[in-house]
N, C-alpha and C positions, 0 to 999 in steps of 0.2 A: 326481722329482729324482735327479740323478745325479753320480757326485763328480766325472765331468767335466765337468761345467757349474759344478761349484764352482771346478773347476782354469781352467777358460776366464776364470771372471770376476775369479780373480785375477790373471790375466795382464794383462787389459784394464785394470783397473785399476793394476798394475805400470807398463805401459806409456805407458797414457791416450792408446790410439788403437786401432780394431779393426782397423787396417792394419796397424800394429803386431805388436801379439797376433795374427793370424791365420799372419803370416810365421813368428814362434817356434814357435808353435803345428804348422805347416805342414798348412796345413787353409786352406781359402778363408774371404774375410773372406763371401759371404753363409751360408755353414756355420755360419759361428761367429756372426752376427746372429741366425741364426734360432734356433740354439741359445740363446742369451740370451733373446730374444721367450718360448720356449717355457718358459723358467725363471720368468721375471715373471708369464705368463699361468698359471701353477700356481702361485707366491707372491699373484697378483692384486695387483702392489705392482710399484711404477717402480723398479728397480736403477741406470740410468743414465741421465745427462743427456748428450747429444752436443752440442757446441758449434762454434764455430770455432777454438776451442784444441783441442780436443781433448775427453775425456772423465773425466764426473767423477759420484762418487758422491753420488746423494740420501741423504736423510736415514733414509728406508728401507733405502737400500739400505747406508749404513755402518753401521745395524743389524747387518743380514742379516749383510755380512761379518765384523762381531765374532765372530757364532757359527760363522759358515760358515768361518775362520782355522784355527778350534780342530780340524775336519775335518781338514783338508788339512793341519796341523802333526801330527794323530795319524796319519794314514796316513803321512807320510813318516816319524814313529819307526817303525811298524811295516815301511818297505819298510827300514829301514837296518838294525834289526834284524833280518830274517829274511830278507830278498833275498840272497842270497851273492854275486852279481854284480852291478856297474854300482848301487854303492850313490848316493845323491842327497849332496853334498858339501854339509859341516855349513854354516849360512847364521847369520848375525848382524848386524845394525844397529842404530848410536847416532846420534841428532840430539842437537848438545850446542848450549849456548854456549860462548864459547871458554875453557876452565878444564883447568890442564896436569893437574890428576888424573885425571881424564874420558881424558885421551890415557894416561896412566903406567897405570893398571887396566887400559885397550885391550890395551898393548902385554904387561903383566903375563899376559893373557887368551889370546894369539896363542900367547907361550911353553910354554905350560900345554897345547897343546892337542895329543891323541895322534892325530891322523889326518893323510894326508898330502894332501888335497885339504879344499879351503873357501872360501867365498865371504864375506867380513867388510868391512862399509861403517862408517868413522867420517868423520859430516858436523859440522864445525864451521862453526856456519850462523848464520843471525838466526833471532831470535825466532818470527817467523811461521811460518818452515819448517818449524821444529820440528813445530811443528803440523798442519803439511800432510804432514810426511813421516808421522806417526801418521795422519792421517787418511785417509790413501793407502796404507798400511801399509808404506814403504818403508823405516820402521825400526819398531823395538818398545818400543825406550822412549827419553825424550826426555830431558835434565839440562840445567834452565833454574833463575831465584833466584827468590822473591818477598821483597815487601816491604811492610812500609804502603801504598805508594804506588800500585804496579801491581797489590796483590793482587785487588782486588777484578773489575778490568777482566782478568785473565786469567784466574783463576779461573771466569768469564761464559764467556767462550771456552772451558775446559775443561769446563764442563757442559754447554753446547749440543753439543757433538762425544765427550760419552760420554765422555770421558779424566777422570782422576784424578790429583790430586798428593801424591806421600807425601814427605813433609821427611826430609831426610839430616844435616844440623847447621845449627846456626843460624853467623853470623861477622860478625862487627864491618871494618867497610870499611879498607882499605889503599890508599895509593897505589904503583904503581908505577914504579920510576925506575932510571935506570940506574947504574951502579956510583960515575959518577964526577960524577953529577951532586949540587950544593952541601947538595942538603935533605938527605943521609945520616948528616950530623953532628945532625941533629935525632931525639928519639928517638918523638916525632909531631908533625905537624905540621897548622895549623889552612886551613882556608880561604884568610883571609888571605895563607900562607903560598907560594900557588900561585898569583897572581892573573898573574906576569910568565912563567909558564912557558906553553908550548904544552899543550892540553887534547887527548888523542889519544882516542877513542872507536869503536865499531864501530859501522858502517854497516847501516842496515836497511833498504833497500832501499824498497819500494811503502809498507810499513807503518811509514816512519820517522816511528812516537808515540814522546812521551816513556814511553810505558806500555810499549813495546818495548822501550826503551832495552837493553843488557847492564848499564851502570853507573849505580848509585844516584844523584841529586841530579840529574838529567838535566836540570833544568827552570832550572837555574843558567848565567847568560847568563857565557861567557869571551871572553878577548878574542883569543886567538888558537884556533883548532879545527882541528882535525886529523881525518879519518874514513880509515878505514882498514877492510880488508876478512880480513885474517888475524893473527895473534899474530905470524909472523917479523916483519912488514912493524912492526908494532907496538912490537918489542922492539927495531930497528935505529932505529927515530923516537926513544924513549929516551932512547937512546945520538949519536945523530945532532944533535938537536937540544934535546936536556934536556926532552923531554915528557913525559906523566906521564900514567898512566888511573887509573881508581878500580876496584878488584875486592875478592877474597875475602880478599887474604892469602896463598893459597898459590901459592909457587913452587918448581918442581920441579927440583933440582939433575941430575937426572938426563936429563933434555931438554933439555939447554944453555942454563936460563935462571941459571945461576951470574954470570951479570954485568948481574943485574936486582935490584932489591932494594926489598923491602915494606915502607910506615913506615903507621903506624897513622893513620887519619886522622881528629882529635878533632872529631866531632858526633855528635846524639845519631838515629842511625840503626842499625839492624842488615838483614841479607838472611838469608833462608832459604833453599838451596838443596836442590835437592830432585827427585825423579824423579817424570816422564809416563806414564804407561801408557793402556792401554785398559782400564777397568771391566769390561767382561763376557772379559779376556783372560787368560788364567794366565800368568806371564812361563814362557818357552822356560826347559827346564835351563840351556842356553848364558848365557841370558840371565839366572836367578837366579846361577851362578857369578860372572858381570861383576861384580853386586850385590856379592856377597859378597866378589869383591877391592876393589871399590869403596870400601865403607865400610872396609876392613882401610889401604888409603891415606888414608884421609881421617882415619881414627886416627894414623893414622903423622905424618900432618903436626900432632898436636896438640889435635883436635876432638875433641867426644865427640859419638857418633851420636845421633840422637834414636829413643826406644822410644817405637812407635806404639803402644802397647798401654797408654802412661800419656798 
């Protein structure tokens, strides 16, 4: 085994095509099959599936790569540490659902950082992707919620695929509305209370389950619906048309949502929000710092972090 055959198979899987990866690579794609061939046949274990999408990892082989990550993350500390030249540009990625602290620690993160090249991806996505972008490794940790409801069905999905969820704070549901719409004179408000307004929600794509959903109570039939694919588009529906989502509570005055505003909303439910990882993966420096601004915002907004240790 060689670490360039650890470097080839993360490329293939980066890319999720050996035409792909062969080009970056610049190396011919039957170079780079054979190379792979010869990695399986001394693992004696299938690394990849080739399909008509393209290519995707078995269950051996996202194994394999948990460990085989940890390689190829220590060789690049060591080429930046002691290369003096043509250092490898620091690299970071978040799959969130769409929650403004998640983006305020992002950008809190970028500020913070003393090098003058890097490569840093924040996907505000659906549910599923989250998933795939860990299981593809094209991020490192994922910020999705659970709850009663969809615990149990994601939670199935996070241990078929090796990942792990650690809880960040628990938070009682809000709705959100825009500044001038009529419910802000209420200081919560019930069900009841929302039946005439537009119900705006995020869209999930191939896996639109209520177990995907972003917003709790998902299984509640409204009479007008709204799906929508990002938070601008979301926070201008709002204001546009007096619609309303269900989330965390927090909003970020510092990402221009100062003309949205969270009212409590009385049932008896709560969400845990919380971070993805990979089990067999230690989070990257980069990536325990996010944490650590992470939770330092999520203080800020009011919450108290949950200790894993109790």
């Amino acid at each position: 085994m060689r670490l360039e055959q650890l470097e080839y198979l993360e490329m293939i899987v980066k890319t999720g095509s050996f035409n792909e990866a062969s080009k970056r690579l610049f190396m011919t794609q039957p170079s780079l099959s054979n190379a792979i061939k010869k990695l399986e046949e001394e693992l004696k274990i299938k690394l990849l599936l080739r399909t008509k999408t393209g290519v995707s990892l078995t269950d051996d082989g996202r194994e394999f790569m948990s460990y085989s990550k940890q390689v190829t993350d220590q060789v690049s500390l060591l080429q930046e540490r002691y290369k003096k030249h043509e250092p490898r540009k620091k690299s970071f990625s978040v799959s969130a659902q769409h929650y403004a602290f998640v983006v305020s620690a992002f950008v809190e993160l970028l500020k913070g950082l003393d090098v003058d090249e890097y490569n840093f991806t924040l996907r505000e996505t659906e549910t599923q992707n989250i998933f795939d972008d860990l299981n593809e490794f094209k991020s490192e940790i994922g910020i999705l919620y659970l709850n009663n409801f969809n615990e149990k069905v994601l939670q199935k999905i996070m241990k078929e695929n090796d990942l792990e969820f650690q809880p960040l704070f628990n938070a009682k549901p809000h709705i959100f509305v825009g500044y001038r719409n009529p419910l802000i004179k209420k200081k919560s408000v019930k069900l009841a209370d929302l039946e005439d307004y537009p119900y705006l929600s995020y869209e999930q794509g191939d896996a639109n389950s209520f177990f995907f959903a972003e917003e709790i109570l998902s299984t509640i039939v409204h009479k007008r619906n709204i799906k929508v694919s990002d938070r601008a588009t979301i926070f201008n529906l709002m204001a546009g048309v007096n619609g309303y989502t269900i989330s965390s509570g927090i909003i970020s005055n510092d990402l221009n949502d100062d003309k949205i505003v969270a009212i409590p909303l009385d049932v008896d439910d709560s969400m845990t929000l919380g971070l993805v990882k990979h089990k067999q993966i230690e989070l990257s420096l980069t990536a325990a710092e996010y944490l650590k601004i992470l939770k330092r915002h999520i203080q800020n907004y009011g919450f108290q972090i949950i200790d894993e240790n109790n």
